[in-house]
N, C-alpha and C positions, 0 to 999 in steps of 0.2 A: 563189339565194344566190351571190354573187361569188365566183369563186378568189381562195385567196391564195397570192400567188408565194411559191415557197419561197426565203430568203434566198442571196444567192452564198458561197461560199466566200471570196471577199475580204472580204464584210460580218461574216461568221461572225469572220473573224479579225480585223478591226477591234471590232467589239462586244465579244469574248473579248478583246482587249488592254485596254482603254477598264476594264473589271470586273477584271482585273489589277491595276493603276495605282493605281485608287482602294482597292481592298484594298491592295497595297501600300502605301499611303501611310497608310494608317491606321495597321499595322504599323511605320512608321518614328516617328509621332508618338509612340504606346505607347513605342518605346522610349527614343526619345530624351527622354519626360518623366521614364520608369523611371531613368536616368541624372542627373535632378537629385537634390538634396538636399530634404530638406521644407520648404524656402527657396524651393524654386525653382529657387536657383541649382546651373549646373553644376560639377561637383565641380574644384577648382581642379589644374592640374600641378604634378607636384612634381619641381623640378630635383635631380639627385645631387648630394652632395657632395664638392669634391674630393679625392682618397686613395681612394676608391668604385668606381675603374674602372680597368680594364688597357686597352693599348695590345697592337694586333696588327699586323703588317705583312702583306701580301697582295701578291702577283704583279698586275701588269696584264695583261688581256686581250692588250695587245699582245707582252708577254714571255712570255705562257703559249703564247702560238701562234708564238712563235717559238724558243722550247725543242723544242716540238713537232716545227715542220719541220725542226728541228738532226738530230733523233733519227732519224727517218722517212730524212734526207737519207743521212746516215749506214750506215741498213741499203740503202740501194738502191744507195750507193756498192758496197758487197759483193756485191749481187744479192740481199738479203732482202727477202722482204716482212711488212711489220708492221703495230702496231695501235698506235698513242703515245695516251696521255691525260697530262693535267696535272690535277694538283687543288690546290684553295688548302689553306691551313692546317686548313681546318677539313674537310677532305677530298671538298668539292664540286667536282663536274667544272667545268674550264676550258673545256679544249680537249681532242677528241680529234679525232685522226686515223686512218683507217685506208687503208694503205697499197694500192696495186691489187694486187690479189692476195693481201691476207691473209686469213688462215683466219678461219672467221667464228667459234672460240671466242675469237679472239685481242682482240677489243673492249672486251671485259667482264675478261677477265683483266687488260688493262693498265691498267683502269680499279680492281682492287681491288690489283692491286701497288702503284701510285702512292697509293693511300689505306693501306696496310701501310706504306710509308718512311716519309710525313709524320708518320702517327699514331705513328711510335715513334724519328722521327730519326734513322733508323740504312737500309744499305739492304738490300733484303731478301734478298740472297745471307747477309749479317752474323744479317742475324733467324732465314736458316731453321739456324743454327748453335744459336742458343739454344731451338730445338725441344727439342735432346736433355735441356734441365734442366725446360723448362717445355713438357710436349706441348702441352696444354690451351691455347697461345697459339692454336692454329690454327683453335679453335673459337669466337672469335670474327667476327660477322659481322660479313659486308665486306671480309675479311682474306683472302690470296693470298701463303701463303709460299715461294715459290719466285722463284729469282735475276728480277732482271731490273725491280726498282723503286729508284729513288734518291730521296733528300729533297733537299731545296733551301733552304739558309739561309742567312739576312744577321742579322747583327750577331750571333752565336751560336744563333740561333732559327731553329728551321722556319717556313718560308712557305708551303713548294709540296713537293708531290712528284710523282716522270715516273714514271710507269711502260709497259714495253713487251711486248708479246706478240707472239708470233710467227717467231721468229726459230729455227733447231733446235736451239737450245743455250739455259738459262738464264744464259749468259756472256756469250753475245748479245748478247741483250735488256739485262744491264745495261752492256754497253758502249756499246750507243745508246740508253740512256738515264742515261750521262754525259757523252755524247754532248751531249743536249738541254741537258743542266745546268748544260756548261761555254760552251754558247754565249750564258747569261747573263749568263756574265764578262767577257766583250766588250763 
């Protein structure tokens, strides 16, 4: 009786791709049939209508990283080391920076200060004032009420918010990150 070679390790994973493929493909036809109508045909788009939609303005990457190194620039002018984030309006990270030698809580905190200004337009030395009528703000997740985040608006609207960590004071923090803020007005 002949030996049979046992297959290679390349062939194994060539054959196991090859039985992939073809299941998968099978899978994409089921669905994409599933997606027509009992026509046949595929379900038509349907555009909005005008009056339907808002308008939002957003920071550019170029201006969110250059708020950034305003801010960062700022504390090292003093001898701080910091942690800068920028977030857009809808309080997803831009840009962050962390400075050499900043404390490695200081990331994430400048990351949920700068989502605390945008989300409430206001900056959060202002917010952690309105703790005393509403505590129950603080329990909101994401949120970071203590000094040291600012919002950013054009045309009466928030865009963006900085926020900074790191710095030994929350006065700090939000001086360079008016820092960042005001080097957009430039």
């Amino acid at each position: 009786m002949p030996s049979r070679k046992k297959p290679s390790g390349r062939t194994r994973v060539l054959v196991g791709g090859a039985v992939l493929a073809v299941a998968g493909a099978g899978v994409v036809g089921t669905v994409a049939a599933s997606a027509a109508d009992s026509t046949g045909a595929a379900p038509a788009t349907v555009a909005v209508r005008p009056g339907k939609l808002t308008e939002s303005r957003h920071l550019t990457l170029d201006a969110a990283t250059k708020a950034a190194q305003a801010a960062v620039d700022a504390a090292e002018k003093d001898g701080r080391q910091v942690s800068v984030a920028v977030v857009d309006r809808d309080g997803n990270t831009l840009v962050t920076l962390r400075g050499d030698g900043a404390g490695p809580q200081s990331y994430a905190s400048a990351e949920r200060k700068a989502f605390t200004a945008v989300s409430w337009n206001a900056s959060t030395s202002e917010l952690t004032k309105r703790l005393e009528q509403a505590p129950n703000l603080k329990d909101i997740p994401g949120t970071l009420f203590l000094a040291g985040g600012a919002p950013v608006t054009a045309q009466g609207a928030p865009v963006a918010g900085i926020g900074v960590a790191g710095a030994p004071s929350g006065d700090l923090d939000e001086r360079y990150a008016q820092a960042g803020a005001a080097a957009l007005g430039r």
